[in-house]
C-alpha positions as CSV (number, residue, x, y, z in Angstrom):
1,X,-29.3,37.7,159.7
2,X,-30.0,39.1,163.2
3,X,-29.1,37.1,165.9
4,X,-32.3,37.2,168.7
5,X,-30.1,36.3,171.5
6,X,-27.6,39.6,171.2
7,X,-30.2,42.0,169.8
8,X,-31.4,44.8,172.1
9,X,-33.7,46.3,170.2
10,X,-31.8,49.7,170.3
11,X,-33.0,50.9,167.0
12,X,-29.7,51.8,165.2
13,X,-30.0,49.3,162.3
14,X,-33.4,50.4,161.4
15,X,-32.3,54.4,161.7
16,X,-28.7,53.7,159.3
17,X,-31.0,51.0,157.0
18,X,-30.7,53.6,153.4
19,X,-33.6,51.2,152.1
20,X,-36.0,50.9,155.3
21,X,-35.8,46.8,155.2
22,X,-35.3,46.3,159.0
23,X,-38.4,46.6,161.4
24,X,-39.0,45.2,164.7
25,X,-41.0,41.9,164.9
26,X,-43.6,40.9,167.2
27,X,-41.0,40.1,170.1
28,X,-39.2,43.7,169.8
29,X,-36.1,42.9,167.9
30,X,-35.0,43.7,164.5
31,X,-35.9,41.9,161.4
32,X,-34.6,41.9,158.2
33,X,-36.6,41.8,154.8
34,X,-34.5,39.8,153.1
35,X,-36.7,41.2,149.5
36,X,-35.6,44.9,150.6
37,X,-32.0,44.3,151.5
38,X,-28.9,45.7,149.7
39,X,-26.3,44.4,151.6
40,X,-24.9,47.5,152.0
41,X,-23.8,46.8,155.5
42,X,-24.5,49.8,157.5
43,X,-26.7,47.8,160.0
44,X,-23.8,45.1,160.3
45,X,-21.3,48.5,161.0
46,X,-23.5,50.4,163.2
47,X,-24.9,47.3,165.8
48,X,-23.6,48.0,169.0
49,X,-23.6,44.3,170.4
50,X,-22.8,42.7,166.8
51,X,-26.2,41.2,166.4
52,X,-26.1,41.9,162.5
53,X,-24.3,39.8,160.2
54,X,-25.0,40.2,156.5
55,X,-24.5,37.2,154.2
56,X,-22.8,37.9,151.2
């Protein structure tokens, strides 16, 4: 889940996604398919301002 508020639409979680299931949506932040997802947790790790949180 990405939180809107604290995203700021750096890029990093799309770049470290290993399965290309984050994009931007229409408003410039980052979206997660939840149909592509792993749950790896690289996006959660490498979000600067901690906007990612996976649910496991």
């Amino acid at each position: 889940m990405v939180d809107k508020k604290k995203c700021i639409s750096c890029g990093a979680c799309v770049e470290i996604c290993p399965v290309g299931a984050i994009s931007f949506d229409s408003d410039g932040k980052a979206s997660i398919n939840p149909d592509k997802c792993i749950k790896c947790g690289s996006c959660e790790a490498t979000c600067p301002v901690s906007a990612i949180k996976i649910n496991y």
